[in-house]
N, C-alpha and C positions, 0 to 999 in steps of 0.2 A: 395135128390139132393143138398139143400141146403148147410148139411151139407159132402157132397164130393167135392165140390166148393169152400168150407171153409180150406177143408184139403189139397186142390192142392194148394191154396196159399200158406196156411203154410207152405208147403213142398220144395216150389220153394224160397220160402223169405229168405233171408242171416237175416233177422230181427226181431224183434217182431212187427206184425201188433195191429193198434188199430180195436176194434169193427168199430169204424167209418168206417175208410180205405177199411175194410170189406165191409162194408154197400154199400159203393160206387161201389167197385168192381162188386157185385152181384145184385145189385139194387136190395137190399132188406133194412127194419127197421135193427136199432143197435139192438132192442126189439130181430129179429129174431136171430140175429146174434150173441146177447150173451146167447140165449136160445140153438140154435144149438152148438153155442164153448163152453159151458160148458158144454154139452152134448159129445162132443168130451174128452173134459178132461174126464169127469168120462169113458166113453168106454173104453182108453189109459187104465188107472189108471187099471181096473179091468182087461184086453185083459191078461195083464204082457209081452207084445211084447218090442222088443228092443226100440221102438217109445214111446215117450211121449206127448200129447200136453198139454201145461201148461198156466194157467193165472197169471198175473201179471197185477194189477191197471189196470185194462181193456184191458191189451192189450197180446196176444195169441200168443204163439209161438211152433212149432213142431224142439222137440229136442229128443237125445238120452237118454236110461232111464237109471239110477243112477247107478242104478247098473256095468252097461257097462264104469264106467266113465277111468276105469285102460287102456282097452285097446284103448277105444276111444281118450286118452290121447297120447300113445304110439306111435298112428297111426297119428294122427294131428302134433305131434314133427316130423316124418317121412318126410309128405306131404308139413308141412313148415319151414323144414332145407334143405333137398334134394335139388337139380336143378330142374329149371322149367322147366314141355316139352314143343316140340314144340310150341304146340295149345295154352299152357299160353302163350310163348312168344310171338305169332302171335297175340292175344288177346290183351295182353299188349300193343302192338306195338300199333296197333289200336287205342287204348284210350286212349294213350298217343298221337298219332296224330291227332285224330281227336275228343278228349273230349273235353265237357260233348260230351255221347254219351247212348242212349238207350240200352238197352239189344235187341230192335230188330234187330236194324240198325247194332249190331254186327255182329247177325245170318245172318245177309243179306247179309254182306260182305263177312265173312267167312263162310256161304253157312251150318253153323251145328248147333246147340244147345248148346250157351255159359253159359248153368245154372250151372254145377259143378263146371266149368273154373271161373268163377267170383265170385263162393263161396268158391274158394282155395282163388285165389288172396285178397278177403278179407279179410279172414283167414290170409295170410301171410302182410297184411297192404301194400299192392303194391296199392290198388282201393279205392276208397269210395263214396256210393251211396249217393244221394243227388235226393229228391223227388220232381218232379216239381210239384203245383199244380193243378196249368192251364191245364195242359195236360196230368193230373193224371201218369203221368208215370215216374221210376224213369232211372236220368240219371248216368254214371260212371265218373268218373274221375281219376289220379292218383291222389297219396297222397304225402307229403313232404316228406316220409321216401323214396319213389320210386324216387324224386327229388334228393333228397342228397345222397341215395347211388349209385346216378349214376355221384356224382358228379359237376352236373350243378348246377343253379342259377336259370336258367329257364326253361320252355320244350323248347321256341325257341333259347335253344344253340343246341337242337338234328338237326341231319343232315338233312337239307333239310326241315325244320320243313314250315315256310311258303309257302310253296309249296306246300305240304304233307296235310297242317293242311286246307286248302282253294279249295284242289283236286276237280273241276268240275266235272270232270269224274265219281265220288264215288257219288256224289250231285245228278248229273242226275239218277244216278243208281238206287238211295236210292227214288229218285220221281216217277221214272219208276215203282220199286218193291210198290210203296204203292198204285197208280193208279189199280192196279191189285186189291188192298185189294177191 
């Protein structure tokens, strides 16, 4: 169990988590956690599936295996030269309105599961996550290269920003949907 707890993070993480990170997550010891992830590396390592999970100075990440790296190269230039769809740009829009912002409080907006969509926009340097501690969750932002290739100075030159950026309506929504939790 442990260790499938361990591989869902990994798998959802844009990042390399630490053992600690882990620990927290699963309320479990770092003890456990680096006995189980480096149990997962050797699994990967021997499986020879496209997946690899890998350790680096304590900290674990699930990435593609070496071997794959031509077309997984090919495919990443594709995903971030191309035009954004929809769903990114609706994503975008959002967290540039109303960042920082949760990866829940996304879903909750737009009503679907922003996990791939915020591992593109990574990917393409439009986001960047930033981990609160307090409230172990991490939040999104855009980034300066998403600032300057749009030309502004600020987010509040975009249209309607203090308006957009302070939306009661979205506030209540987002308290209504957690009351439920």
């Amino acid at each position: 169990m442990l260790k499938s707890q361990i591989e869902s993070l990994l798998f959802i993480s844009a990042k390399p988590m630490t053992a600690k990170q882990l620990a927290t997550l699963t309320d479990r010891s770092v003890k456990e956690i680096e006995k189980s992830g480096d149990e997962l590396v050797s699994i990967y390592r021997e499986a020879k599936s496209g997946m690899r999970v890998i350790k680096n100075g304590g900290k674990y990440q699930m990435v593609s295996a070496p071997e794959n790296a031509k077309i997984i190269q090919e495919f990443i230039k594709d995903e971030t030269t191309g035009e954004l769809t929809r769903p990114s740009l609706e994503t975008l829009t959002i967290i540039a309105y109303r960042g920082p912002i949760a990866k829940i409080d996304l879903e909750r907006i737009r009503g679907v599961n922003c996990s791939l969509i915020i591992r593109n926009l990574l990917l393409r340097g439009l986001v960047e996550p930033q981990y609160n501690k307090k409230k172990k969750e991490t939040y999104y932002n855009v980034t300066f290269d998403f600032i300057r290739f749009l030309g502004i100075n600020s987010l509040k030159e975009l249209p309607d920003y203090e308006r957009l950026h302070k939306d009661d309506t979205i506030d209540r929504m987002l308290s209504k949907e957690e009351e439920k939790l």
